[in-house]
C-alpha positions in Angstrom: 5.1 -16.2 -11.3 7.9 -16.7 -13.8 7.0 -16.5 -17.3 7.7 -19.6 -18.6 4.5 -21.3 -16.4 2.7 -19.0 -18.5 3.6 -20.8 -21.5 2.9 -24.6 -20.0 0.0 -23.8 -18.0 -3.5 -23.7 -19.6 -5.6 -21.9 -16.6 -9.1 -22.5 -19.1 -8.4 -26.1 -18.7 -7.6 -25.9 -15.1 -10.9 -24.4 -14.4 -12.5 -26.3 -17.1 -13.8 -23.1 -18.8 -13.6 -22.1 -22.8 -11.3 -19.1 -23.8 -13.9 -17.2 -24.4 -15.7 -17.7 -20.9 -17.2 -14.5 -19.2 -16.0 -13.3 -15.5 -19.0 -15.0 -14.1 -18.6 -18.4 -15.4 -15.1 -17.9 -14.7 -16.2 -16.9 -11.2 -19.0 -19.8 -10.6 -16.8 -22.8 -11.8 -13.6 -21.6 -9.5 -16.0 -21.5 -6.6 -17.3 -25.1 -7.0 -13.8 -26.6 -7.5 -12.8 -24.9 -4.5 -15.7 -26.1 -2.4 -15.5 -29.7 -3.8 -11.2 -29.5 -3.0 -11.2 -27.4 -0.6 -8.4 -28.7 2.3 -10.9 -29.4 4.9 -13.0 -31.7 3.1 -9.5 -33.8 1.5 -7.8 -34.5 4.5 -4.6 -35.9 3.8 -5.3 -35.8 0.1 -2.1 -34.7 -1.7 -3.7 -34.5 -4.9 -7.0 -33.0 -3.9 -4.3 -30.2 -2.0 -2.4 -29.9 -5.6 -5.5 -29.2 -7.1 -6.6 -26.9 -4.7 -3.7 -24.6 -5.4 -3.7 -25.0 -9.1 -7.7 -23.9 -9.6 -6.2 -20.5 -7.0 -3.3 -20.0 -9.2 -5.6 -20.2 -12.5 -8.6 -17.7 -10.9 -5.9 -15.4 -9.5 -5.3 -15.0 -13.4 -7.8 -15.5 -15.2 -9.8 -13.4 -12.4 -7.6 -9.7 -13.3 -8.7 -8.2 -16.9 -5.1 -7.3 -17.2 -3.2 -10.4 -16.1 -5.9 -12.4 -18.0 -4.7 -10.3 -21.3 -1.4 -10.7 -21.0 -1.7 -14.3 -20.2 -3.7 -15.0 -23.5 -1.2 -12.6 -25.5 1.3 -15.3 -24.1 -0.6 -17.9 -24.6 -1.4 -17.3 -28.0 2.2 -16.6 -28.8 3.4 -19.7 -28.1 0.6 -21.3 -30.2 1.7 -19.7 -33.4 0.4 -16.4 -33.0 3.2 -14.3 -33.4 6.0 -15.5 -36.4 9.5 -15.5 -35.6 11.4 -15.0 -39.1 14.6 -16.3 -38.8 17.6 -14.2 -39.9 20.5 -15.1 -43.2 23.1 -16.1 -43.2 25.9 -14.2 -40.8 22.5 -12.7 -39.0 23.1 -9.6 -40.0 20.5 -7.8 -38.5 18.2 -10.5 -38.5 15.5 -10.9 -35.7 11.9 -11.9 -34.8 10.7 -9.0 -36.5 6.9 -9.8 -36.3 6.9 -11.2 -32.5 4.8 -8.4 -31.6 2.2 -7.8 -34.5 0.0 -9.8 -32.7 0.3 -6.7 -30.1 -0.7 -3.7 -32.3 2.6 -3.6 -34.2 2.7 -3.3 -38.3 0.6 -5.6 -40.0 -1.5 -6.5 -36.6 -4.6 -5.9 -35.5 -3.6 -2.6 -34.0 -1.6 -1.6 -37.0 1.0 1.4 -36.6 2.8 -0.1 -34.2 6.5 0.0 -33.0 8.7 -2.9 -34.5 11.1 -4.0 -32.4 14.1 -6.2 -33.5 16.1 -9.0 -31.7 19.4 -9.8 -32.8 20.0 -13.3 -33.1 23.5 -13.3 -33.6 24.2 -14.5 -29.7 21.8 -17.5 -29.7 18.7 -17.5 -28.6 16.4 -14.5 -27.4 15.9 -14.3 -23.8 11.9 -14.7 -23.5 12.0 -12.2 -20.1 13.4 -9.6 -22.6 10.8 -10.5 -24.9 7.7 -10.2 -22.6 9.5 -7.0 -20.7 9.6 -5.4 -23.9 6.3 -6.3 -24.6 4.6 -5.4 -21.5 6.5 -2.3 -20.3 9.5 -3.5 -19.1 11.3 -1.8 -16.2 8.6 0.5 -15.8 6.5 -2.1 -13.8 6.2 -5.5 -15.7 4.3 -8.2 -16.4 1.6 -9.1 -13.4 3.6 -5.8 -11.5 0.0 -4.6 -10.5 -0.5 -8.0 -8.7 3.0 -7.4 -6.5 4.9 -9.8 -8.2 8.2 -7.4 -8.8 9.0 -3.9 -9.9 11.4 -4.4 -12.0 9.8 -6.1 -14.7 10.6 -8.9 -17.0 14.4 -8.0 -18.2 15.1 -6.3 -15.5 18.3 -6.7 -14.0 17.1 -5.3 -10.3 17.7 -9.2 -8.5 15.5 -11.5 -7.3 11.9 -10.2 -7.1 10.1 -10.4 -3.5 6.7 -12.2 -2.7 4.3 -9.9 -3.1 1.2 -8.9 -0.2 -1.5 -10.7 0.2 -5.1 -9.4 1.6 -7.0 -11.0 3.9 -9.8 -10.7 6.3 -11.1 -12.8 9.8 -14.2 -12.4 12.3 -13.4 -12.9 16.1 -15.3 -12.5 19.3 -15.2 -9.2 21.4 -13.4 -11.3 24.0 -10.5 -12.6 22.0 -9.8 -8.9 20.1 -9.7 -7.5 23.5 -7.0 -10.5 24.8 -5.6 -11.1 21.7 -6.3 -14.4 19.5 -4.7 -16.8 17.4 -6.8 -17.3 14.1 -6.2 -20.2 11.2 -6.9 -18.9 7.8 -7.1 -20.9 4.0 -5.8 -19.4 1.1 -6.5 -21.2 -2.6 -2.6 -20.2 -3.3 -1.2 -20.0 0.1 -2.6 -23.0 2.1 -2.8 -22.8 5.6 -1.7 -19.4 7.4 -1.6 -19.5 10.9 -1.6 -15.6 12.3 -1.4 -13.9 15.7 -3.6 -11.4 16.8 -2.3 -9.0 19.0 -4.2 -8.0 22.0 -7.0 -4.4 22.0 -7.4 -4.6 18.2 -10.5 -2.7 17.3 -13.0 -3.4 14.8 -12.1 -2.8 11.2 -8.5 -2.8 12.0 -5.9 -3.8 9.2 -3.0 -6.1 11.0 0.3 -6.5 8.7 1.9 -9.7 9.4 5.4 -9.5 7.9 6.5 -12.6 5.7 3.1 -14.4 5.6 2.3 -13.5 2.1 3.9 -14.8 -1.1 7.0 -16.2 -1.8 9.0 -14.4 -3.6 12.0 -15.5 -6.1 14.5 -17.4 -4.6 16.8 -15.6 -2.1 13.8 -12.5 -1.8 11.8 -12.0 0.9 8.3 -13.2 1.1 5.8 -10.7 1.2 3.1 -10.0 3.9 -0.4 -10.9 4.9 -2.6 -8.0 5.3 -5.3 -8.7 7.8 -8.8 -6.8 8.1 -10.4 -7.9 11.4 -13.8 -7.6 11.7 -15.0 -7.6 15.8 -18.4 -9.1 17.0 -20.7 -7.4 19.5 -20.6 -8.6 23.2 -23.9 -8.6 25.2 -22.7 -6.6 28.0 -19.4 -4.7 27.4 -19.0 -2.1 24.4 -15.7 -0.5 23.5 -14.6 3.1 24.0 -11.0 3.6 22.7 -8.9 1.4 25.1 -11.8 1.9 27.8 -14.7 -1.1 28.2 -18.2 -0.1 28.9 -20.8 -1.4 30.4 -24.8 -0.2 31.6 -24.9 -0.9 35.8 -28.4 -1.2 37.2 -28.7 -0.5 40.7 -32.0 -0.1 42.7 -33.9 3.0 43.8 -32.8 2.1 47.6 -28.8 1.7 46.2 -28.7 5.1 44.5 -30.2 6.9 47.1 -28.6 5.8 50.4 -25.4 4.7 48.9 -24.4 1.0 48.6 -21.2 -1.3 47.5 -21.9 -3.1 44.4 -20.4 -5.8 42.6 -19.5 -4.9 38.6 -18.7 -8.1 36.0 -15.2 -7.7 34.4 -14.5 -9.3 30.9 -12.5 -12.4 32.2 -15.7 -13.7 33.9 -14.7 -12.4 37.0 -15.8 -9.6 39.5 -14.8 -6.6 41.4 -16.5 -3.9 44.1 -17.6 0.0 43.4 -19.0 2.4 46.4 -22.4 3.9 44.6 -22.2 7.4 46.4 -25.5 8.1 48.0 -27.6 10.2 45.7 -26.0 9.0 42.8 -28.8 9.9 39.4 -29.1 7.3 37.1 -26.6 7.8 34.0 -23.4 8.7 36.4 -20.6 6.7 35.2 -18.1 5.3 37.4 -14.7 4.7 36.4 -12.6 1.6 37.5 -9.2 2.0 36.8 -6.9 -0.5 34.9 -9.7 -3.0 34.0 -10.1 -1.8 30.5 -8.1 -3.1 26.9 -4.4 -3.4 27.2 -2.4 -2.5 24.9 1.3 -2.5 25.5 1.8 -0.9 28.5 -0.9 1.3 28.3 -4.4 -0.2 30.2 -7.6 1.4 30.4 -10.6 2.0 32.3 -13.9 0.3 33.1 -16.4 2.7 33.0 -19.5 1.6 34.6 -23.1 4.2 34.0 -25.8 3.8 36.8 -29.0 2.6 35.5 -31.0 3.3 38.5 -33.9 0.5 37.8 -38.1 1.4 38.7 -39.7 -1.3 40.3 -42.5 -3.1 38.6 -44.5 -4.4 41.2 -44.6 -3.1 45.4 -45.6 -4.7 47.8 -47.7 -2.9 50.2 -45.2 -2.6 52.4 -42.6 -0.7 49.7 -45.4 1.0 48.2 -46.6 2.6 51.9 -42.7 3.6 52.4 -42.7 5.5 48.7 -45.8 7.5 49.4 -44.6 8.5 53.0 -41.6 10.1 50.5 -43.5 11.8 47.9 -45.4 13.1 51.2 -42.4 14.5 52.1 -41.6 15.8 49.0 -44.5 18.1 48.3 -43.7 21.2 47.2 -40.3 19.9 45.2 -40.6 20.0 41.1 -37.6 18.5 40.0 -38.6 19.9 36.6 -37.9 23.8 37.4 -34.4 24.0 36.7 -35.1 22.6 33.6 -38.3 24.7 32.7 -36.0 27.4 33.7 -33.2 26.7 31.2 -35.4 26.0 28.2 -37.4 29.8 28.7 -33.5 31.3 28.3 
């Protein structure tokens, strides 16, 4: 933001708070303005759009204990609180010799300060000197912390670029997996359409270059920092680029061996062989039906939940005692009872 909207912008008014007005009742009138201007309740309303951006501009200010500072320092210097002594005759070695004793300089409330002179011999003082003087100059600048230039105010480094905006979005486990297209709203920034690439994981940060703020003219724009956040999906977890899913089969299917069908992601299905004897927690791997991710694809990996019957009927429960019968004498336990005395 350039300086001089500093000077002509009152950001209390804007949010219709005093100057003396705490965080939180900075805070809780923002968030109503928003809500009651908010783009997708003023369709088509040009003003209610303006609006919208001016209350974003204002909290993004008023918002930051050290923007908010140096915005009332401002502020109050061009409502008389700093004195600009003008110079004799010939100006020699005349200047605005009390500009900053409103900033801890002699006679101020910080007292001690350093004076710093202007020579007013070439016109008028260049208020981006002024202010980069006053707030650090090259060494970062004013509002530096929020992006908006290194160089600082009287720097001669160019055109400052936009600085990086953060951001954050919810999508389904379907569309992180396939890759989505998500509509965002930013107070300052509008509308942001952004692109999300295909097998990003939950938690990921997505940089999206030139989607952030613009910078001065002739810089680049800076980018949009996106945090996705991934839901859950009722059937398929993640496991790096590899999908997962639980696979009941019956009793009958692990033991004798059987071809099963397994649901894929798109809705669709494909066939696995269940190897007779298979135990229940064996996982099966399906190859290439996983997350893709460039030209990398992974897996499907399929566990066997072999699934106990809750009813029989007299006929299946005749057929499980003839096997127990023909079991006697196996404990299945030994092994383990074996391991555990070790």
């Amino acid at each position: 933001m350039a300086s001089q909207d500093w000077f002509e912008k009152d950001f209390y008014a804007t949010l219709g708070v005093p100057q003396d007005a705490d965080a939180a009742v900075i805070k809780k009138a923002y968030r109503k303005l928003a809500r009651d201007l908010h783009p997708d309740h003023n369709v088509g309303n040009a003003h209610a759009e303006e609006r919208f951006k001016e209350i974003g501009e204002a909290y993004a200010v008023l918002s930051d204990p050290e923007q908010r500072r140096e915005y009332d320092a401002i502020r109050a210097m061009s409502h008389g609180g700093a004195r600009f002594t003008a110079g004799g005759p010939g100006g020699g070695g005349a200047g605005f010799e009390d500009i900053f004793s409103a900033f801890g300089g002699p006679g101020g409330p910080g007292g001690g300060g350093q004076r710093v002179r202007f020579d007013t011999s070439g016109g008028q003082p260049n208020i981006e000197d002024l202010l980069g003087q006053m707030f650090g100059g090259g060494a970062g600048g004013f509002g530096g912390a929020q992006g908006y230039g290194g160089g600082g105010f009287g720097s001669t480094a160019g055109p400052r670029p936009g600085a990086d905006v953060q951001a954050s979005t919810s999508i389904g486990f379907r569309a992180a997996v396939e890759g989505s297209t998500v509509t965002l709203t930013s107070p300052d920034l509008g509308r942001i359409t952004a692109r999300i690439p295909p097998g990003v994981k939950d938690g990921q940060r997505i940089r999206l270059r030139g989607k952030g703020r613009q910078g001065d003219p002739g810089a680049a724009p800076g980018d949009l920092i996106l945090t996705v956040t991934v839901g859950k999906h009722p059937v398929f977890g993640r496991d790096g680029d590899n999908l997962t899913l639980d696979l009941p089969v019956t009793f009958a299917e692990a033991a004798l061996g059987a071809t099963v069908s397994v649901p894929t992601l798109d809705g669709g299905s494909v066939k696995v062989k269940v190897a007779p004897g298979t135990p229940s927690g064996r996982v099966l791997r399906l190859k290439g039906r996983g997350v893709t991710r460039g030209d990398h694809k992974g897996d499907l990996l399929a566990k066997v939940q072999v699934v106990v019957p809750q009813r029989l009927t007299d006929e299946a429960r005749e057929a499980v005692e003839k096997m127990a019968a023909a079991e006697d004498g196996h404990d299945p336990r030994a092994e383990l009872f074996e391991r555990a005395r070790a």
